[in-house]
C-alpha positions in Angstrom: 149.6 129.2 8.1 152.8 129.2 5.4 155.1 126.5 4.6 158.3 126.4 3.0 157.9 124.4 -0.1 160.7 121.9 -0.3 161.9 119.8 -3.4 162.6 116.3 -3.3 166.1 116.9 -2.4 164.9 118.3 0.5 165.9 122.3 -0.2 163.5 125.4 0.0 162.8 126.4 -3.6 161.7 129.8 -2.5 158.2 129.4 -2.3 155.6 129.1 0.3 152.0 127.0 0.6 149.4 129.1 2.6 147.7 125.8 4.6 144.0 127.2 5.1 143.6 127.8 9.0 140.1 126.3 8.6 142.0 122.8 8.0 145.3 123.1 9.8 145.1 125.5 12.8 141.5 124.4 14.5 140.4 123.5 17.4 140.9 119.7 18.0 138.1 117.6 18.6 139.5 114.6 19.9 136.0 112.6 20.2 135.3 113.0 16.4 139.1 111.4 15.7 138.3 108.9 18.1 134.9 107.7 16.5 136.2 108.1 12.9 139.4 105.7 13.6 137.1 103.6 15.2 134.7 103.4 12.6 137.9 102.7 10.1 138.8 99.7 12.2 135.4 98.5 12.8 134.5 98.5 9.4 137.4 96.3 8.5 137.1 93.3 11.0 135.8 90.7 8.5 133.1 89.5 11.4 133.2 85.8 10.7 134.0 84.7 14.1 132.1 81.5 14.9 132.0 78.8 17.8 129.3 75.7 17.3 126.8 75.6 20.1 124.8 72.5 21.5 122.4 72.2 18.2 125.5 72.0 16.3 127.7 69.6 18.3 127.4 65.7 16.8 126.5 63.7 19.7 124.1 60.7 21.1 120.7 62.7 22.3 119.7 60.4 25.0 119.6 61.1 28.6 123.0 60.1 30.0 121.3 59.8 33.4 118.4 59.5 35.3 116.6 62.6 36.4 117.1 62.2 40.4 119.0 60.6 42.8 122.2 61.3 41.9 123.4 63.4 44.1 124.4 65.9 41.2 122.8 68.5 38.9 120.2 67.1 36.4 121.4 66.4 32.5 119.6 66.0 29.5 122.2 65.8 26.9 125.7 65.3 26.2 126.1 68.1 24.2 125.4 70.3 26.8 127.9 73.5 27.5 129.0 72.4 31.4 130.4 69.0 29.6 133.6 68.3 27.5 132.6 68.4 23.9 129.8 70.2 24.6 128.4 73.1 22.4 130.2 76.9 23.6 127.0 79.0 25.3 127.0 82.6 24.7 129.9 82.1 22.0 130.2 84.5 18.9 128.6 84.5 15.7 128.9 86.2 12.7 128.4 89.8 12.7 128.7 93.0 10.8 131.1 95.9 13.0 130.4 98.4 10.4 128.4 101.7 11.2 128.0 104.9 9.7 129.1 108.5 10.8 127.5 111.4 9.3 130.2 113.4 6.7 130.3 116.6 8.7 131.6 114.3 11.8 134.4 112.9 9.4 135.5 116.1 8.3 135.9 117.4 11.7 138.2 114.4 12.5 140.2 115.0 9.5 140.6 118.4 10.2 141.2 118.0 13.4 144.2 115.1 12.8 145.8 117.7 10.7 145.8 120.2 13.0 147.6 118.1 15.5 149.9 117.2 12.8 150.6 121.0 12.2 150.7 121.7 15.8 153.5 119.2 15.7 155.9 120.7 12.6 154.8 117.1 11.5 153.2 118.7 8.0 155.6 118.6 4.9 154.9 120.3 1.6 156.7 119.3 -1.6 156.4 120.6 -5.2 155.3 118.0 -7.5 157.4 115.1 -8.8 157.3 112.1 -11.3 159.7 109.2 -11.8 160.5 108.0 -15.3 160.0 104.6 -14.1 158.5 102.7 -10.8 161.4 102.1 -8.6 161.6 101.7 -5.0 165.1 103.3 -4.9 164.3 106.7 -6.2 161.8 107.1 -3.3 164.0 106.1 -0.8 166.2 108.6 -2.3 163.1 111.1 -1.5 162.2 109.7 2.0 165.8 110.2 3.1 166.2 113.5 1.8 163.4 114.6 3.5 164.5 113.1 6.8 162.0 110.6 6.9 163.6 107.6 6.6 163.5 106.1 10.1 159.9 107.4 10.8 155.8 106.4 9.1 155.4 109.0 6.4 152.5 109.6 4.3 152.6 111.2 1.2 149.6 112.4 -0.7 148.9 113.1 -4.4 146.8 115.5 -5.8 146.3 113.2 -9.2 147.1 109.8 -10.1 150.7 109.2 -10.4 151.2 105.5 -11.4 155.0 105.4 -10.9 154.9 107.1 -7.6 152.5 104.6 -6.2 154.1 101.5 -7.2 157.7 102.9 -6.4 156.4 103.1 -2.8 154.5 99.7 -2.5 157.1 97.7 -1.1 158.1 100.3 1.5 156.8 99.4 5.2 157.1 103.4 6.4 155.9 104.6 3.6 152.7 105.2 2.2 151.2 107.0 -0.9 147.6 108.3 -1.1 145.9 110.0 -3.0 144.0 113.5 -1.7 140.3 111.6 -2.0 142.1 108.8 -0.2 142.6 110.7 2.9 141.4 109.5 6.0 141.9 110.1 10.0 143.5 107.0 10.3 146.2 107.1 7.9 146.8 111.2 9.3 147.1 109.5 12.9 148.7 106.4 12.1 151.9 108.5 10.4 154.4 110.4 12.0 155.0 112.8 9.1 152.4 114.0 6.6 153.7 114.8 2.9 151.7 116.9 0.7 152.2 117.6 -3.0 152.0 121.0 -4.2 149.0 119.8 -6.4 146.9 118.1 -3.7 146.5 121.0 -1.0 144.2 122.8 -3.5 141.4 119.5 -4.0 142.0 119.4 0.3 140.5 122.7 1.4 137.6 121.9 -1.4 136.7 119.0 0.4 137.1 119.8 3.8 136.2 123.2 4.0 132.9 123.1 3.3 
């Protein structure tokens, strides 16, 4: 699959990116992007949910009435779950969400997620850039030129690039990766996908195997 190769003014500069078909043009496997987003998520949730239960619940332990002859259901304690103030039964406790997928699994997702994104036109590719200095205006300069500006767009890096990062940190739509950093999630989660000339090389490395 070829792609025009934009700048960051948004104009062809006359080349083209051959996107490996092995990554972009698959066939989806909608399970494996299911269970890798949900694995992202799970893994996540802090798990520190936590209600106290009877043995935890200050209160007098005596029996607050007699066993029969009251016409009602037997009680031992106070701090009993039927009462007010009682102890929650069957409430949550800490707990670990996290669980593992096996690396072929995630790769399939990943390669599946782009494929939908290419299946969509949703796949930018732009030569590399730098700024001179982090600032948020020069890339919302880029975002709008690209015709991004109203939509989630993720942009990944094939190498560290400092100013690019923190020019983008205080966007809400916008999101800069690098090509290590790529997950399901953030492909699904975006409506466009940017890639840097420099990153699509270190991409079909990792996910064509």
């Amino acid at each position: 699959m070829k792609v025009a190769v934009v700048d960051i003014k948004g104009k062809e500069i006359g080349r083209e990116a051959n996107l490996s078909d092995a990554i972009f043009a698959i066939e989806p496997n909608d399970h494996a992007i299911y269970l890798d987003v949900k694995q992202h998520l799970a893994n996540k949730r802090q798990g520190t949910h936590k209600s106290k239960e009877r043995a935890e619940i200050a209160g007098s332990t005596r029996k607050i009435k007699k066993q029969k002859g009251t016409g009602t259901a037997r009680a031992g304690s106070i701090k009993s779950g039927v009462f007010k103030g009682g102890g929650r039964m069957f409430g949550p406790r800490p707990r670990n969400y996290s669980f593992k997928l096996n690396k072929g699994l995630k790769r399939l997702a990943r390669r599946s997620a782009l494929t939908l994104k290419a299946n969509d036109k949703a796949i930018l590719v732009v030569e590399d850039f730098n700024f001179d200095t982090p600032k948020t205006k020069d890339f919302v300069d880029v975002v709008k030129a690209l015709g991004l500006d109203n939509k989630k767009s993720l942009f990944v890096l094939g190498a560290s690039n400092n100013n690019v990062y923190l020019s983008s940190r205080n966007l809400k739509t916008s999101e800069v990766v690098m090509s290590s950093e790529l997950s399901t999630y953030k492909i699904m989660n975006a409506n466009n996908v940017v890639f840097l000339e420099g990153s699509l090389e270190e991409i079909e490395q990792t996910l064509s195997k």
